[in-house]
KOLLUM-576410 format. One line per 5 residues: number of its first residue (from 0); their letters; for each residue x, y, z of C-alpha. Coordinates in steps of 0.1 Angstrom, whole numbers, plus 5000, padded with zeros to 4 digits. Layout:
BEGIN
NUM = A = X Y Z | ...
***
This chain:
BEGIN
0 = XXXXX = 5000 5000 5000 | 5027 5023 5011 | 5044 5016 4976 | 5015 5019 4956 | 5010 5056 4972
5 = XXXXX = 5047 5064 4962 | 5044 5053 4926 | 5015 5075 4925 | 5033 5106 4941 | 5062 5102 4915
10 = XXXXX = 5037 5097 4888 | 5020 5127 4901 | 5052 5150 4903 | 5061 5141 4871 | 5030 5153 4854
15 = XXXXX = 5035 5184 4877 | 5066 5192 4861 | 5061 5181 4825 | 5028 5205 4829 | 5048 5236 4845
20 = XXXXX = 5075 5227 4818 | 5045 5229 4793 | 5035 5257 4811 | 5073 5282 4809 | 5077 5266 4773
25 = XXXXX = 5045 5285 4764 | 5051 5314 4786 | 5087 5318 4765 | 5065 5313 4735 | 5041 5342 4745
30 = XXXXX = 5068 5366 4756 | 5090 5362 4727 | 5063 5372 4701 | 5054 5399 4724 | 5091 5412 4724
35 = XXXXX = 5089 5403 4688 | 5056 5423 4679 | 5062 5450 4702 | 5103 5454 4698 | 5119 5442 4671
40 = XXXXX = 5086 5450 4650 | 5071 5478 4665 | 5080 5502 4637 | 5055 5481 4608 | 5025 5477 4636
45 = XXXXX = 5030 5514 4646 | 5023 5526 4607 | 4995 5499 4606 | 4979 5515 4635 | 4990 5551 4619
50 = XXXXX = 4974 5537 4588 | 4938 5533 4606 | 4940 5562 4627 | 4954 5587 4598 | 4934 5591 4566
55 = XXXXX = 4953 5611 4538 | 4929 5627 4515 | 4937 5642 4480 | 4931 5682 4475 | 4918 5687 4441
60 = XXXXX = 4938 5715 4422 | 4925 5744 4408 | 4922 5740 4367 | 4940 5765 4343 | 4921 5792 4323
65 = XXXXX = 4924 5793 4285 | 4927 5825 4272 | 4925 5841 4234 | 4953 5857 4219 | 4951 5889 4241
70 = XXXXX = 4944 5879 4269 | 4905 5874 4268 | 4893 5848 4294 | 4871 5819 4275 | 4866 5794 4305
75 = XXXXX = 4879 5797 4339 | 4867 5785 4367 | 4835 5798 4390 | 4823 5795 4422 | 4790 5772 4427
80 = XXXXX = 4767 5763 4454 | 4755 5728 4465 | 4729 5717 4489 | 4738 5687 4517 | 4725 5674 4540
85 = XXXXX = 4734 5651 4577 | 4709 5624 4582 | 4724 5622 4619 | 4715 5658 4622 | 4683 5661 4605
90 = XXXXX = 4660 5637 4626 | 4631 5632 4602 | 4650 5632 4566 | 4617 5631 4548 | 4595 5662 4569
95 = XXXXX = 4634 5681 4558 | 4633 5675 4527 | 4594 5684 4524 | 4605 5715 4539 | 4628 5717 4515
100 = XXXXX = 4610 5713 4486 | 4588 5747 4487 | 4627 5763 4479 | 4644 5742 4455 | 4623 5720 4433
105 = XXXXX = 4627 5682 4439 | 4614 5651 4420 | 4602 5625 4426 | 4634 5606 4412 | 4660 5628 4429
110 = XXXXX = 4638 5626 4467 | 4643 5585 4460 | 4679 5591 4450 | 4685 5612 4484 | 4669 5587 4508
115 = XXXXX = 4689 5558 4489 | 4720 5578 4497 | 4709 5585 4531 | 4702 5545 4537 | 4733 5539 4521
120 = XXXXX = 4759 5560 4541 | 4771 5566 4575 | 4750 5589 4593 | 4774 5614 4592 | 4787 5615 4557
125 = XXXXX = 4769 5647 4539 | 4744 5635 4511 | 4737 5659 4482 | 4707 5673 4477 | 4710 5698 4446
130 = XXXXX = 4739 5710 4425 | 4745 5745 4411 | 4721 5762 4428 | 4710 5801 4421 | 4720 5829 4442
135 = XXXXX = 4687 5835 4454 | 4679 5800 4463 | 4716 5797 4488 | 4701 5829 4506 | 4665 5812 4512
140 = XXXXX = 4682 5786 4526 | 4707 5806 4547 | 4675 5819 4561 | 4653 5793 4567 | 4686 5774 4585
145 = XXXXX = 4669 5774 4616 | 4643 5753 4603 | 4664 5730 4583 | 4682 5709 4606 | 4710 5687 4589
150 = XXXXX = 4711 5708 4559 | 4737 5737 4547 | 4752 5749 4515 | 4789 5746 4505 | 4808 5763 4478
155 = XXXXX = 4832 5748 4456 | 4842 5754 4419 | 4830 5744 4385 | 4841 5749 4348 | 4822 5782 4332
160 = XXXXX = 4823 5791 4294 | 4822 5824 4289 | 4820 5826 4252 | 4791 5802 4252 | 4786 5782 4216
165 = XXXXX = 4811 5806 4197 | 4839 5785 4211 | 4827 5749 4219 | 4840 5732 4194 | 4876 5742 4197
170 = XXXXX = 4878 5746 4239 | 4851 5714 4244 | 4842 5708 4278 | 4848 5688 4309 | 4830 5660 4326
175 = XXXXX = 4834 5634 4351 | 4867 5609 4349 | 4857 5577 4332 | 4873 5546 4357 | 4901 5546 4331
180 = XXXXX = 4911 5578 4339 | 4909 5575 4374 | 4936 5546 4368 | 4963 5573 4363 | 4960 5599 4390
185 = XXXXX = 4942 5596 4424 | 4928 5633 4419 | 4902 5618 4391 | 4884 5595 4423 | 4878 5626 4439
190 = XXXXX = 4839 5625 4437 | 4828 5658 4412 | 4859 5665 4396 | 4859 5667 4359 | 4890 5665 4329
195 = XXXXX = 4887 5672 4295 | 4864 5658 4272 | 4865 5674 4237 | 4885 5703 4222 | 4915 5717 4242
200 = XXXXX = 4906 5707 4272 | 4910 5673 4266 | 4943 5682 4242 | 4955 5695 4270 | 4944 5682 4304
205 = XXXXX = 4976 5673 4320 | 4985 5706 4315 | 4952 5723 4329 | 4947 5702 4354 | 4977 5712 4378
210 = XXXXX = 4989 5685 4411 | 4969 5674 4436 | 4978 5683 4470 | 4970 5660 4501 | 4954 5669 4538
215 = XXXXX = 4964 5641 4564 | 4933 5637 4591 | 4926 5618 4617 | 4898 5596 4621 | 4879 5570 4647
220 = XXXXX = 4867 5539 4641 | 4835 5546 4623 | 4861 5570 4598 | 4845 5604 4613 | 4871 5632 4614
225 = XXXXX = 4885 5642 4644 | 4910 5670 4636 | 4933 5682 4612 | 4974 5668 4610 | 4987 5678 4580
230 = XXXXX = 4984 5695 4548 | 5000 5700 4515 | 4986 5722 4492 | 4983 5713 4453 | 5000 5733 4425
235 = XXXXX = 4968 5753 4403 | 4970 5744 4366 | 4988 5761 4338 | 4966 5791 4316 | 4965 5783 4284
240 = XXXXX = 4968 5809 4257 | 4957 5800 4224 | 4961 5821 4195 | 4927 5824 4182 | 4910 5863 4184
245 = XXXXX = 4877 5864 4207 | 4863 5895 4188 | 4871 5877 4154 | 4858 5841 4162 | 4824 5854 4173
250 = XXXXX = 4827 5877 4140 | 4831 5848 4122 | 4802 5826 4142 | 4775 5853 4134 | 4785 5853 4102
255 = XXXXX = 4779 5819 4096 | 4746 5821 4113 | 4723 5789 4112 | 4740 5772 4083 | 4757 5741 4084
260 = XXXXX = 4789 5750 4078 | 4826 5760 4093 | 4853 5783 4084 | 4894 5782 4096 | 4914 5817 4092
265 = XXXXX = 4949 5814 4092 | 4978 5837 4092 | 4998 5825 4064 | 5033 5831 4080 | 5032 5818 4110
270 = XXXXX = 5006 5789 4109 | 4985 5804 4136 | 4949 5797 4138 | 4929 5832 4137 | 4894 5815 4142
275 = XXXXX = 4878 5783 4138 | 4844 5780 4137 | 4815 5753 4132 | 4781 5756 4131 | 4758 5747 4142
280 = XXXXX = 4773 5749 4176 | 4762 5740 4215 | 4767 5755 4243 | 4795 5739 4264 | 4778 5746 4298
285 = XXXXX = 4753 5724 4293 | 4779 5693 4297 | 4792 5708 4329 | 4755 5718 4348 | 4735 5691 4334
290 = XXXXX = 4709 5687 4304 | 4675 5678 4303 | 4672 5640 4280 | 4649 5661 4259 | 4680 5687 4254
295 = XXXXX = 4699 5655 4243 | 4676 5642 4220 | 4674 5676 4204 | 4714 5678 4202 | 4720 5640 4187
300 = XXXXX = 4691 5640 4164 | 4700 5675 4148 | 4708 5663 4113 | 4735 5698 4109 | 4758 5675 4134
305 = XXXXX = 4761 5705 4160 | 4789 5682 4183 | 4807 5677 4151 | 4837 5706 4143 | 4836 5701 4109
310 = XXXXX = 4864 5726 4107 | 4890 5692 4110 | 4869 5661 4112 | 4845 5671 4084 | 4855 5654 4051
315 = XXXXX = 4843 5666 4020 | 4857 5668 3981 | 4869 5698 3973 | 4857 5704 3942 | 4871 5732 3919
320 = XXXXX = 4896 5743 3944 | 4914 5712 3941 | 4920 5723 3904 | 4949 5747 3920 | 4969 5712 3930
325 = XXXXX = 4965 5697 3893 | 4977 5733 3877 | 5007 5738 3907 | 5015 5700 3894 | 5012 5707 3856
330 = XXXXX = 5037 5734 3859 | 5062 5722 3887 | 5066 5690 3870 | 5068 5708 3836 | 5042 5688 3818
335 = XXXXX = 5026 5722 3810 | 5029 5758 3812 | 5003 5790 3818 | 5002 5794 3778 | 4988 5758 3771
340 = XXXXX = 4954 5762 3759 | 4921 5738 3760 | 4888 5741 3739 | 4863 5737 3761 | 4829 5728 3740
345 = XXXXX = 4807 5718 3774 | 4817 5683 3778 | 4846 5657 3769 | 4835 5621 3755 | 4853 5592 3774
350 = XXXXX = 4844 5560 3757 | 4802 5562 3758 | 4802 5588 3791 | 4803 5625 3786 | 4820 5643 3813
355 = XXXXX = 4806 5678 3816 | 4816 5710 3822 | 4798 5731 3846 | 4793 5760 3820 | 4764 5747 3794
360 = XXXXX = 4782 5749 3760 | 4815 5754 3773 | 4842 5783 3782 | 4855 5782 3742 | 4897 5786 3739
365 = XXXXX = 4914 5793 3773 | 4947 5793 3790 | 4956 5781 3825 | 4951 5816 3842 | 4916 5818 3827
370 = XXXXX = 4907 5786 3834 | 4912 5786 3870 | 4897 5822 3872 | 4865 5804 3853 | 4868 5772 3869
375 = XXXXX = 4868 5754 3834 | 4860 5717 3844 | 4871 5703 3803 | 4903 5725 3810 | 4913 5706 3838
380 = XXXXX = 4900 5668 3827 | 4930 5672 3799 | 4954 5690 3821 | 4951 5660 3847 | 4958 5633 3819
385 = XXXXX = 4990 5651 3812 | 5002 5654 3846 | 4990 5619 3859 | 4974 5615 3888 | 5005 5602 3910
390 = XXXXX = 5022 5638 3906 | 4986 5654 3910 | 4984 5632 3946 | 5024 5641 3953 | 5016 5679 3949
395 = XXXXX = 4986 5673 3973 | 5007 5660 3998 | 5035 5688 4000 | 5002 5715 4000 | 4987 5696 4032
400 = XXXXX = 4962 5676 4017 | 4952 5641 4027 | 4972 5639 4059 | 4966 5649 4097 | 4983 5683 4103
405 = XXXXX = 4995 5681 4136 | 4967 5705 4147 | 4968 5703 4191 | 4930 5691 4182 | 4924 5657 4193
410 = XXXXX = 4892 5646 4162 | 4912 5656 4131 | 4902 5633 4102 | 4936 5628 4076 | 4913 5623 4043
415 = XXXXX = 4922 5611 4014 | 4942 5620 3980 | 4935 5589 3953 | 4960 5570 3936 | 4966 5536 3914
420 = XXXXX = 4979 5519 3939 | 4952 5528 3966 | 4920 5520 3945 | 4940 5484 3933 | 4946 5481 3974
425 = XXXXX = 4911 5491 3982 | 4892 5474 3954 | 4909 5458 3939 | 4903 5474 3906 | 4922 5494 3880
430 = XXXXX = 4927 5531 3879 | 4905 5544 3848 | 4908 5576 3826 | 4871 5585 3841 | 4890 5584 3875
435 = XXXXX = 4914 5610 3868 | 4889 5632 3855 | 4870 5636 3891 | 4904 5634 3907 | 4910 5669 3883
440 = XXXXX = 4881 5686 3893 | 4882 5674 3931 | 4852 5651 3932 | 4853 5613 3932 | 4876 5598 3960
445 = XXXXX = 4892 5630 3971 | 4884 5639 4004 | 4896 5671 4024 | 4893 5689 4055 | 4885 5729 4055
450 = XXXXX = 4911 5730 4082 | 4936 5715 4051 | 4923 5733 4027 | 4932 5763 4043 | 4966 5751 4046
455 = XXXXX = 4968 5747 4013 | 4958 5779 4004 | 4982 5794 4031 | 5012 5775 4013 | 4998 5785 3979
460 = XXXXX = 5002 5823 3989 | 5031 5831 4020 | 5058 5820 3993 | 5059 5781 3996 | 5068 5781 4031
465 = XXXXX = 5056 5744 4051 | 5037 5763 4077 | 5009 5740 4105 | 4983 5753 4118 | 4987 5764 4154
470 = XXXXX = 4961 5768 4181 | 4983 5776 4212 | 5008 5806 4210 | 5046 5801 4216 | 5046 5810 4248
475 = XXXXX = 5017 5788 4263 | 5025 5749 4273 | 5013 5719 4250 | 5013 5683 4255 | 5040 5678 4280
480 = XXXXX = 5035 5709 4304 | 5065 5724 4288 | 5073 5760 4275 | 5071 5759 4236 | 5087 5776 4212
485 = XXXXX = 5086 5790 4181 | 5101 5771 4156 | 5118 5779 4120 | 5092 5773 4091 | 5111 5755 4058
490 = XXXXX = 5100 5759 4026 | 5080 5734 4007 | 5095 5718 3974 | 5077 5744 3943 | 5092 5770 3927
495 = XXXXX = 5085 5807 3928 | 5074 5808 3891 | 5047 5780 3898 | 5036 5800 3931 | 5035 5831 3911
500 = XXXXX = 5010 5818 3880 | 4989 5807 3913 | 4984 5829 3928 | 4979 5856 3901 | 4951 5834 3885
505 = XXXXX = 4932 5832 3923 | 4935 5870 3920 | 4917 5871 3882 | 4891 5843 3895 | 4877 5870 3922
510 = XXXXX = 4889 5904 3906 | 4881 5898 3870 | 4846 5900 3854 | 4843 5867 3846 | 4856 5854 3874
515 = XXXXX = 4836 5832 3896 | 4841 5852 3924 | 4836 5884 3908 | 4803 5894 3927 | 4821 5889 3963
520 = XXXXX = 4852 5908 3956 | 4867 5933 3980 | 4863 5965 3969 | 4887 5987 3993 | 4920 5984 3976
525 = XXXXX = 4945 5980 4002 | 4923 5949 4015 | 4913 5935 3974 | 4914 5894 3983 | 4920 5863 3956
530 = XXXXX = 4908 5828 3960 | 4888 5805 3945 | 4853 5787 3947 | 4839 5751 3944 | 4806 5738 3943
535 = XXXXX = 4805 5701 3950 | 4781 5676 3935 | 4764 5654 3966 | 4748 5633 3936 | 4753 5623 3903
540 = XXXXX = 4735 5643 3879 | 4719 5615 3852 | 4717 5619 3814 | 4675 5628 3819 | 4678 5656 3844
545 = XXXXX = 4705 5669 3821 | 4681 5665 3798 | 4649 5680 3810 | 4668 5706 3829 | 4688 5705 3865
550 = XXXXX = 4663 5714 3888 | 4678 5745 3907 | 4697 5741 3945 | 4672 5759 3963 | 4644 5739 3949
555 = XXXXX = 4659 5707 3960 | 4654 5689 3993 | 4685 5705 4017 | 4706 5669 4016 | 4704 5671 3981
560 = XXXXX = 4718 5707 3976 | 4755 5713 3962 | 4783 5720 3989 | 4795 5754 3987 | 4832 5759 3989
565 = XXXXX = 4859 5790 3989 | 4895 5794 3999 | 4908 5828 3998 | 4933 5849 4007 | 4943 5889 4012
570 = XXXXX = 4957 5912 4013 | 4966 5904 3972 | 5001 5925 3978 | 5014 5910 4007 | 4992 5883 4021
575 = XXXXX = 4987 5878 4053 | 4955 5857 4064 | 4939 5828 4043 | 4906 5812 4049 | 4885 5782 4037
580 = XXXXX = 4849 5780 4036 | 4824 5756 4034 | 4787 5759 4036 | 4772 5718 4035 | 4741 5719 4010
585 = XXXXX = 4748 5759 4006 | 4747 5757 3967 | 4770 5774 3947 | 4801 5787 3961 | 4803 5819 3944
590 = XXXXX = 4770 5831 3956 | 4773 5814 3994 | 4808 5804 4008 | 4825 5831 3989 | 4807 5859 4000
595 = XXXXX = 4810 5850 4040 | 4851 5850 4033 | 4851 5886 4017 | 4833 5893 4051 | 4858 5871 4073
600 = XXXXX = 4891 5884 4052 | 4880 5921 4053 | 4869 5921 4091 | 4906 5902 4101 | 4922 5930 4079
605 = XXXXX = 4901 5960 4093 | 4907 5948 4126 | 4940 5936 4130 | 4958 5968 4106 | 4940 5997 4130
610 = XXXXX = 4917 6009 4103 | 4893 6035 4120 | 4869 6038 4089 | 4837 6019 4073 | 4840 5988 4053
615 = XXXXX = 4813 5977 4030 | 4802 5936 4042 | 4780 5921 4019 | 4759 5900 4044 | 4727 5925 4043
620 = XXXXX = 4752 5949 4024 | 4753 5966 4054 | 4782 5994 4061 | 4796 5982 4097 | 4816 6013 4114
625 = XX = 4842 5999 4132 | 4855 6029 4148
***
């Protein structure tokens, strides 16, 4: 018995101490990751807790203005007004926003928006009611505050466009960061802030936009501030000046007036982009303050395309203007010179197909001068066969046509100059003789921008030099953010003799009698213009209607009118500014698009050379003083 009670005290004591071994084993276990967590790691676990206790919140910057050439401010940034409210603070959400309601109008769908919100966020996380709201409405509010528990206004910024539709389509707009966007820089998750959609904004949004700054708070459990640690203030975004003229671009818009249509005046040295308009235009706010759907549907279904600024993505033949590429080819490549003449009897027989001239029984014996000043269509058809079209769609090239110009534009469209090789490519099908006969009088394939066309007409006139469009002065910032400068313009590859026989035969086509421009001439001498029209056949005109008569543009349906079309330039001297013009379903281009650039060319002259008198303008043939 005594043994047995010995065996059991060992047994006993050795449990005892394998337990308290047990025991310290996991006592060492416990304190080391103790010393481990709290020593040797204390640093990570102290920025964890940091991490919980410390929320860093982005500062959005303040956007850039763009400005016009002088200075003029044409969207900048303006103070608006928004309505919040604190469902911890209000009580009864639904008796404040009743209350609310006899100020600001609320519907149906925005009161089931605000309670979803309200269900859907932390009690104390502000809920908005209303955006942009009028002066008048903020002080009813700031009134009835006693009465409105939960509820108060804060200010903050939004995009404004001062120049309204005369500008859209070459500023654009804002609106809110696509998830893509917000990819690339934490500012874009910042609820309400907007980059560039369209036009220059978008061009040139890492430039406007500026860098973020940061605040550091810190924050309980539930993530409601409790003060203020830290804060580092962003850097505004950079102006940007562009080089178009306020006065002259809303010149220009009136002038066009409800048409379809869009006109680009550039200064012929220097590239720079004077005014680009297309209308029908819109009125950029809209995008920033909201639009009805019926607005919308209005906008999309508008069959003039008011989004579209036709100006560079509008594509359309060029018609008899492109007959200044075939003659600068004829006579640079020496195929032909201004002495070779054509017969022009109405129409030139190709196999069983007449191809006509636009003059009914024909122009009779003409040279190259006259034929360009009468925009003889048979003069051209044989010029083109000498030249071939492969040197006709070379000559295109060096003049700007068919290729994207390097505008700071995002939209441009490149269009297209025809050759062989690109209709074999295409269609696989042969070029034909009738081929380069609407190559020569810029219909079939060809397909141009007015942006290039006045390009062409700029390189046609300053001496040959290679000159691109600008839309942002030297000293504003493109792309990159970075200080630009002016750069050295080269010369394109035509002589001085082919420029010359150009451009003298642009002045006969508007300053001679029969010149197809005769009617819209400029009559003050110092500010006399050349240039030269095209009317452009949106359908083929069949063997019976030819027949029987072409039924007149204005008494077609408006799709099936003629484009009108006119590049011009002045002063004839010294030029100095060139413009194209084209006026969808216009008609002729004599009588329509020519006409608006006597108005454009003389107003940039009269305004930009100091003259204190009256000019004649032939819209209304009113006398505008601009004194």
């Amino acid at each position: 018995m005594q043994q047995f009670e010995l065996n059991r005290i060992k047994v006993f004591n050795r449990r005892l101490v394998f337990l308290g071994a047990a025991k310290a084993a996991m006592l060492c276990l416990i304190g080391g990751q103790l010393y481990n967590l709290q020593v040797l790691q204390s640093q990570k676990y102290l920025r964890k807790a940091d991490e919980n206790r410390i929320s860093i919140r982005v500062l959005p910057p303040r956007r850039g203005r763009i400005l016009d050439r002088n200075g003029r401010v044409l969207a900048d940034n303006k103070v608006t007004y928004r309505l919040v409210l604190v469902a911890e603070q209000s009580g009864d959400v639904e008796r404040v926003l009743d209350a609310l309601s006899s100020i600001v109008s609320i519907s149906e769908t925005e009161r089931s928006r605000i309670l979803l919100d309200v269900r859907q966020r932390r009690s104390f996380i502000p809920v908005t009611i209303r955006r942009h709201l009028a002066w008048s409405e903020v002080a009813q509010i700031e009134m009835d505050a006693p009465y409105l528990p939960g509820v108060s206004v804060e200010a903050g910024e939004s995009r404004h466009y001062l120049m309204g539709s005369s500008f859209a389509h070459v500023i654009g707009y804002v609106g809110a960061a696509s998830k893509s966007d917000a990819l690339a820089d934490a500012v874009l998750e910042v609820p309400g802030f907007s980059v560039g959609k369209f036009g220059v904004e978008k061009g040139y949004e890492s430039s406007l936009r500026g860098r973020s700054g940061n605040i550091q708070v810190e924050v309980n459990a539930h993530g409601r501030v409790i003060r203020e640690l830290q804060r580092e203030e962003g850097v505004s975004g950079n102006d940007v000046l562009l080089t178009l003229d306020a006065t002259l671009q809303e010149f220009v818009a009136q002038r066009l007036g409800a048409e379809s249509a869009s006109a680009t005046l550039l200064d012929v040295k220097t590239g720079e982009c004077l005014a680009m308009v297309s209308t029908p235009s819109f009125d950029p706010n809209i995008f920033v303050e909201g639009f009805s759907e019926r607005q919308w549907k209005d906008i999309i279904s508008n069959r003039r395309s008011p989004l579209s600024n036709k100006a560079v993505s509008g594509l359309y033949p060029p018609g008899s203007v492109f007959k200044l590429v075939v003659a600068a080819a004829a006579l640079e490549y020496g195929v032909s010179n201004p002495r070779f003449e054509v017969d022009c009897e109405g129409h030139v027989q190709l196999g069983n197909r007449a191809f006509h001239c636009w003059k009914k029984g024909g122009h009779g014996i003409l040279g190259l001068s006259q034929a360009i000043a009468q925009s003889c269509d048979v003069y051209f058809y044989n010029l083109a066969l000498k030249v071939g079209v492969n040197r006709v769609a070379e000559m295109a090239r060096r003049l700007g046509l068919g290729e994207l110009s390097g505008l700071d534009l995002p939209g441009e469209k490149a269009g297209l100059i025809p050759t062989p090789d690109w209709k074999r490519a295409m269609y696989g099908d042969p070029w034909q003789k009738g081929d380069t006969f609407n190559t020569a009088i810029g219909q079939g394939y060809v397909l141009t921008t007015p942006l290039q066309l006045a390009i062409m007409t700029a390189r046609l006139v300053n001496g040959g030099l290679f000159i691109k469009p600008r839309l942002v002065k030297s000293s504003g910032t493109g792309h990159d953010g970075k200080v630009r400068s002016p750069e050295a313009v080269p010369k394109i590859e035509i002589s001085a003799e082919t420029l010359s026989v150009i451009k003298e035969s642009m002045f006969e086509a508007v300053n001679r009698v029969k010149g197809t421009a005769y009617k819209a001439r400029i009559k003050e001498v110092p500010y006399m213009m050349g240039g030269k029209t095209g009317t452009i056949q949106v359908r083929r005109i069949t063997a019976v209607e030819r027949a029987e008569g072409i039924v007149k543009n204005e008494d077609r349906p408006w799709e099936h009118r003629d484009h009108a079309l006119f590049v011009g330039y002045a002063p004839v001297e010294d030029p100095k500014y060139a413009v194209a013009v084209v006026v969808e379903h216009g008609g002729s281009g004599s009588s329509i698009a020519a006409p608006m650039a006597h108005d454009i060319l003389l107003r940039a002259q009269v305004m930009f050379s100091g003259y204190q008198s009256q000019a004649t303008f032939i819209d209304g043939c009113k006398v505008i003083d601009f004194s």
